[in-house]
C-alpha positions in Angstrom: 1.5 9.5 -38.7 2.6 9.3 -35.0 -0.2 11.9 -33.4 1.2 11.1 -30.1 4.2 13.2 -30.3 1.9 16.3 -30.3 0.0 15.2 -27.2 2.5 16.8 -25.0 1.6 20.8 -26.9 -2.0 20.2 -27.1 -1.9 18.9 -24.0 -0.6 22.2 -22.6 -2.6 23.7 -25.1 -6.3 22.7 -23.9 -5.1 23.5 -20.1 -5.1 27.2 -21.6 -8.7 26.9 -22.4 -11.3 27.3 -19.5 -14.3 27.5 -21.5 -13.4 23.2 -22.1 -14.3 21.4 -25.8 -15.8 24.8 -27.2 -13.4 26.5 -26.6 -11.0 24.5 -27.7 -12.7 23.7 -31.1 -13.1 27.3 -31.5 -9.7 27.9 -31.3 -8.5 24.9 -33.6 -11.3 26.1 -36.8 -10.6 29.8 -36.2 -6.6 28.6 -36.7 -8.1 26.7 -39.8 -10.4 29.5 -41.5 -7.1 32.4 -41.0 -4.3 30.6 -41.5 -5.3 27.9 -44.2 -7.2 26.7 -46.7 -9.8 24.3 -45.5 -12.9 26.4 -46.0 -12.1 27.9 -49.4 -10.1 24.8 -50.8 -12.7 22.4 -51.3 -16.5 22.4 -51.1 -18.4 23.3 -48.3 -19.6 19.8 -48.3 -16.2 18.2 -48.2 -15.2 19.9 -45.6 -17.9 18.6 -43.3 -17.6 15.2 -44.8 -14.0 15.3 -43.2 -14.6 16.7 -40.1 -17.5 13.7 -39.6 -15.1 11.0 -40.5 -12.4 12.4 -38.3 -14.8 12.6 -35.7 -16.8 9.3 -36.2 -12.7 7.4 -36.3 -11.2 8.8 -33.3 -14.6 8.7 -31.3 -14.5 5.1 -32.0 -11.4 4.4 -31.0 -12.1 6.3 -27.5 -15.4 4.4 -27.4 -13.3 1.0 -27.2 -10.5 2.2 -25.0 -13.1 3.5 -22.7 -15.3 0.5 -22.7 -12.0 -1.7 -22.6 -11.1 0.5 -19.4 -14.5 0.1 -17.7 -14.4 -4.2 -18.9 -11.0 -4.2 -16.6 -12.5 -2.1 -13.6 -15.7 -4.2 -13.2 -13.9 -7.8 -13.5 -11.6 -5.9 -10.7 -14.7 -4.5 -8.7 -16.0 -8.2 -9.3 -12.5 -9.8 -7.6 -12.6 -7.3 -5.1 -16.2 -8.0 -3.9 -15.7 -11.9 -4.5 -13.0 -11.9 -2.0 -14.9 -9.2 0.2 -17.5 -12.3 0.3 -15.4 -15.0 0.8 -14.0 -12.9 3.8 -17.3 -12.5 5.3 -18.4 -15.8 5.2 -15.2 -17.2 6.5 -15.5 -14.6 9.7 -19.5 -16.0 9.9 -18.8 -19.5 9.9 -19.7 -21.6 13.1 -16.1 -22.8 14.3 -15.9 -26.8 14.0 -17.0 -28.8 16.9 -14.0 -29.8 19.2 -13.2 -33.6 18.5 -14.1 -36.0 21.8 -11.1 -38.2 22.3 -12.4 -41.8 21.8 -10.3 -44.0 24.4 -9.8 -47.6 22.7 -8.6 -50.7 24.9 -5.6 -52.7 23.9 -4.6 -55.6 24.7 -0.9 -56.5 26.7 0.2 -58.2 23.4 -1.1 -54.8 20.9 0.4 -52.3 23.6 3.8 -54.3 23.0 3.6 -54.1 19.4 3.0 -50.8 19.0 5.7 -49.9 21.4 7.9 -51.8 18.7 6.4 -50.1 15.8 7.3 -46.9 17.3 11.1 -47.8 18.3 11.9 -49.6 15.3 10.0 -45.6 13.0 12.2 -43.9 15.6 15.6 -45.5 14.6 14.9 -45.1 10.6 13.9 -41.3 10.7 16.7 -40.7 12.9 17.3 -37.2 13.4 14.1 -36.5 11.5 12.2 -34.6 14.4 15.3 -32.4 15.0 15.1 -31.6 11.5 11.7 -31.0 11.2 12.1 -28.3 14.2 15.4 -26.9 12.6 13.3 -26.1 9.4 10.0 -25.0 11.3 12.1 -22.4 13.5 13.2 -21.4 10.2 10.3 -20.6 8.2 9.1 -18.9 11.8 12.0 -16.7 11.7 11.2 -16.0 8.3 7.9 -14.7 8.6 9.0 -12.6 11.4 11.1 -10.9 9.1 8.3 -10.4 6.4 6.1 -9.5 8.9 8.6 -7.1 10.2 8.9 -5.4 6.5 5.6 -5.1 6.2 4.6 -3.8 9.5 2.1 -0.6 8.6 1.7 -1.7 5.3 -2.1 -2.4 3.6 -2.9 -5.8 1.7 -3.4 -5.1 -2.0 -6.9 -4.9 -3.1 -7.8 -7.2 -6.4 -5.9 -4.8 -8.8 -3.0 -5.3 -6.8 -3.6 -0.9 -5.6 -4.7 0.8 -2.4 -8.8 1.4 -1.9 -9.0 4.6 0.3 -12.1 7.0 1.1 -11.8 9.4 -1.7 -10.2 7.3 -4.5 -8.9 4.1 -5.8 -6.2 2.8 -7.7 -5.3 -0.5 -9.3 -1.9 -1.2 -11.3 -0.3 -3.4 -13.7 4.1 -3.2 -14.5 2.9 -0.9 -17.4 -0.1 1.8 -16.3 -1.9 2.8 -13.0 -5.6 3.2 -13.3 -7.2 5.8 -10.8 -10.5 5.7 -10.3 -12.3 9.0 -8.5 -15.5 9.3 -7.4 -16.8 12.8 -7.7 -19.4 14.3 -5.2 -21.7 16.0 -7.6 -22.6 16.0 -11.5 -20.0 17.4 -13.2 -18.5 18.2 -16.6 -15.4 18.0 -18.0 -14.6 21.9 -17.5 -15.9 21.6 -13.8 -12.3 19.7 -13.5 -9.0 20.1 -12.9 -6.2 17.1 -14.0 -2.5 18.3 -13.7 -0.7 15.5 -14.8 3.1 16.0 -14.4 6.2 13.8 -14.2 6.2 13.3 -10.7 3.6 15.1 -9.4 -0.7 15.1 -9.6 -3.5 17.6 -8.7 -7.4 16.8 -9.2 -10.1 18.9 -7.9 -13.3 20.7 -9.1 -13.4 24.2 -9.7 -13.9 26.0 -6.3 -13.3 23.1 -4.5 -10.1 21.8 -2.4 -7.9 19.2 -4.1 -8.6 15.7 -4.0 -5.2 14.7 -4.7 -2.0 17.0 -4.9 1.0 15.3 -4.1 4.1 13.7 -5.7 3.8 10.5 -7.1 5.6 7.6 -5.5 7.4 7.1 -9.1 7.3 8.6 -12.7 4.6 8.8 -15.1 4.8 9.3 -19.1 2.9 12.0 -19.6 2.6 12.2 -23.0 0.9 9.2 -22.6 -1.2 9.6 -19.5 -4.9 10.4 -20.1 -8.6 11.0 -18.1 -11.9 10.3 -18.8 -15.1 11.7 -17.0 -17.6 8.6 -16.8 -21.1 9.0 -16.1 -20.4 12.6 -15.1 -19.8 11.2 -11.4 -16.7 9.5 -11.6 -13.3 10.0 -12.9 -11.1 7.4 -14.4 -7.1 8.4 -14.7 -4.5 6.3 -16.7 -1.4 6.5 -16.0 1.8 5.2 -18.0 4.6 3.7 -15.5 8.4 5.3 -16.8 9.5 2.1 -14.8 7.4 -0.7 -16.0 10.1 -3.0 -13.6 8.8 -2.1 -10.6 5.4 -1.8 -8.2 4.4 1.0 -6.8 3.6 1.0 -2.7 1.4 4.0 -3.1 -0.2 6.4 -5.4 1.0 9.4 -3.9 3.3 10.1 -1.2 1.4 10.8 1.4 -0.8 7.8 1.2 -0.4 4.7 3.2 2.0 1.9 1.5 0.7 -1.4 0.4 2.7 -4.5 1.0 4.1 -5.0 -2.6 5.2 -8.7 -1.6 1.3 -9.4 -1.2 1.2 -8.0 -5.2 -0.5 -10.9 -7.4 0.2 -10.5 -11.0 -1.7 -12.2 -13.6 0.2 -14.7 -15.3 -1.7 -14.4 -18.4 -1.0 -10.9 -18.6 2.7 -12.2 -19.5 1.9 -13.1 -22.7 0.8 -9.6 -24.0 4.8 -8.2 -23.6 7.1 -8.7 -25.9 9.7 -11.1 -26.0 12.1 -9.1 -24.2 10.0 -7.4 -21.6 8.6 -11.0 -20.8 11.9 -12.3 -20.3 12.5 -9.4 -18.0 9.7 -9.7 -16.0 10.1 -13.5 -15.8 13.7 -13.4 -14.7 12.8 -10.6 -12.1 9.9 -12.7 -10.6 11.9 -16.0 -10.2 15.0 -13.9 -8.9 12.1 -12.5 -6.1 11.3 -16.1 -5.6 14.6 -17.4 -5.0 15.3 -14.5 -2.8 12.6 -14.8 -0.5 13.7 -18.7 -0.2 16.9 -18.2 1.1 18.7 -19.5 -2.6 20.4 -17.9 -5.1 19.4 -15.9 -8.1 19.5 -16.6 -11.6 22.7 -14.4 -11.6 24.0 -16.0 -9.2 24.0 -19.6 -10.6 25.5 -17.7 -13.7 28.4 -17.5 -11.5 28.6 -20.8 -10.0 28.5 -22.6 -13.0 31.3 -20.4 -14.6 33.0 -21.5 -11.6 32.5 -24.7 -11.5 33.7 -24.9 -15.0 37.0 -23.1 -14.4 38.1 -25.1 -11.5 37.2 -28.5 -13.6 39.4 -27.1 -16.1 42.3 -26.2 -13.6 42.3 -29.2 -11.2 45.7 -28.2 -10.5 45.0 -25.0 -8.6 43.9 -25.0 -4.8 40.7 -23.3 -4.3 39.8 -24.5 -0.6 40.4 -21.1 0.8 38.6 -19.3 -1.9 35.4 -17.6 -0.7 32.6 -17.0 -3.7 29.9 -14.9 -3.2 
């Protein structure tokens, strides 16, 4: 049985409740004792025999989602501090001591030699140096342009999300995984998690929002939950509608992140399906190509479809055809 498709009415359902859990389960076994059998059907001591293995499955299976979830955020704290470190020692480090130029005598016969050597490398590079420059002002014109797109634009921390003063947020081409810090000891009825479409609130009871804004893209709902760790920080998952795509931010009104910096794992790969991967793959060597100045998978599609034709048709003149 698919439980998930109820998420979405329950969902709405437990918002109704302020009391939290109690409430809730008060709610759900007052529904059972009115409206069905469950207390007078079988014996009192089935009845609790199901409720305890209903309870003891599904809190195992939230048990190992939840330690899976906190597995993934320390080996991303870990990445984040291990480059924090490598930073810091690189900014400490004693700059290298300039090199003393060591003055060597030659000979008149040595000096004429190596005059030779260099005349005779000269003529068999040719236009080598010219090239060299040619290709250097290119790749400096090049990261002019990246620099120009990502003017304003924060590095992406290890998870590849933003970290800012009162949250952060890591991402994969599936889910984004916010993690919030929470200023006191709290419970899960202190909170308040509006999950929409395009939009998110959190904030405690009686206190103002730590997030409200729109989301930079779509979210599954249905499929979004939160989990209260420790009873000091809050952990958000979030299911991407577009799992093509990185997001720049969380919400709108935070800073962007360059996306180009993004650094998937490659490993990751292998957990999609064959037609996801093949997705993801294309669209990553497409990027590639792009940022290289050469043509996309698409558009080698093209060329050699081209190329075919005209070696079919060698009869037709196609010097003043321009393909794009």
């Amino acid at each position: 049985m698919d439980n998930e498709k109820f998420d979405g009415m329950l969902l709405a359902m437990a918002q109704q409740h302020e009391g939290g859990i109690p409430q809730l389960l008060d709610t759900v076994f007052s529904f059972l004792a009115r409206k069905t059998d469950f207390y007078t059907g079988v014996s009192e001591e089935t009845a609790k025999q199901l409720v305890l293995d209903k309870f003891t499955e599904h809190g195992r299976q939230a048990m190992d989602a939840a330690a899976e979830k906190r597995k993934r955020n320390e080996e991303a704290d870990r990445r984040r501090r291990e480059r924090l470190e490598r930073e810091r020692q690189q900014e400490q480090a004693p700059p290298p001591p300039p090199q003393q130029a060591q003055i060597t005598e030659v000979t008149d016969e040595e000096a004429e030699r190596i005059q030779k050597e260099i005349e005779q490398k000269s003529k068999a590079t040719g236009d080598a140096p010219a090239k060299e420059e040619e290709e250097k002002k290119k790749a400096d014109a090049d990261d002019e342009e990246d620099d120009e797109d990502s003017k304003g634009k924060m590095k992406p921390n290890a998870g590849n999300g933003c970290d800012l003063e009162k949250y952060q947020w890591t991402q994969t081409l599936q889910e984004v995984e916010l993690r919030v810090p929470l200023p006191i000891v709290c419970k899960s009825r202190d909170l308040i998690v509006d999950m929409q479409r395009r939009h998110l609130k959190v904030s405690l009871k009686g206190h103002p929002a730590i997030i409200d804004g729109r989301l930079d893209h779509e979210i599954k709902v249905e499929e979004s939950t939160w989990l209260l760790e420790d009873k000091r920080s809050l952990l958000i998952h979030m299911e991407k509608v577009n799992q093509m795509e990185w997001w720049s931010r969380l919400v709108e009104t935070d800073p962007e992140i360059n996306t180009r910096k993004v650094q998937p794992e490659s490993s990751k790969l292998s957990d999609l399906d064959g037609e996801t991967r093949g997705m993801v793959e294309k669209m990553m060597y497409d990027q590639r190509q792009k940022e290289m100045g050469l043509p996309t998978s698409d558009d080698q599609k093209k060329q050699e479809v081209m190329k075919k034709f005209m070696a079919q048709h060698p009869e037709m003149d196609f010097s003043k055809c321009k393909f794009n």
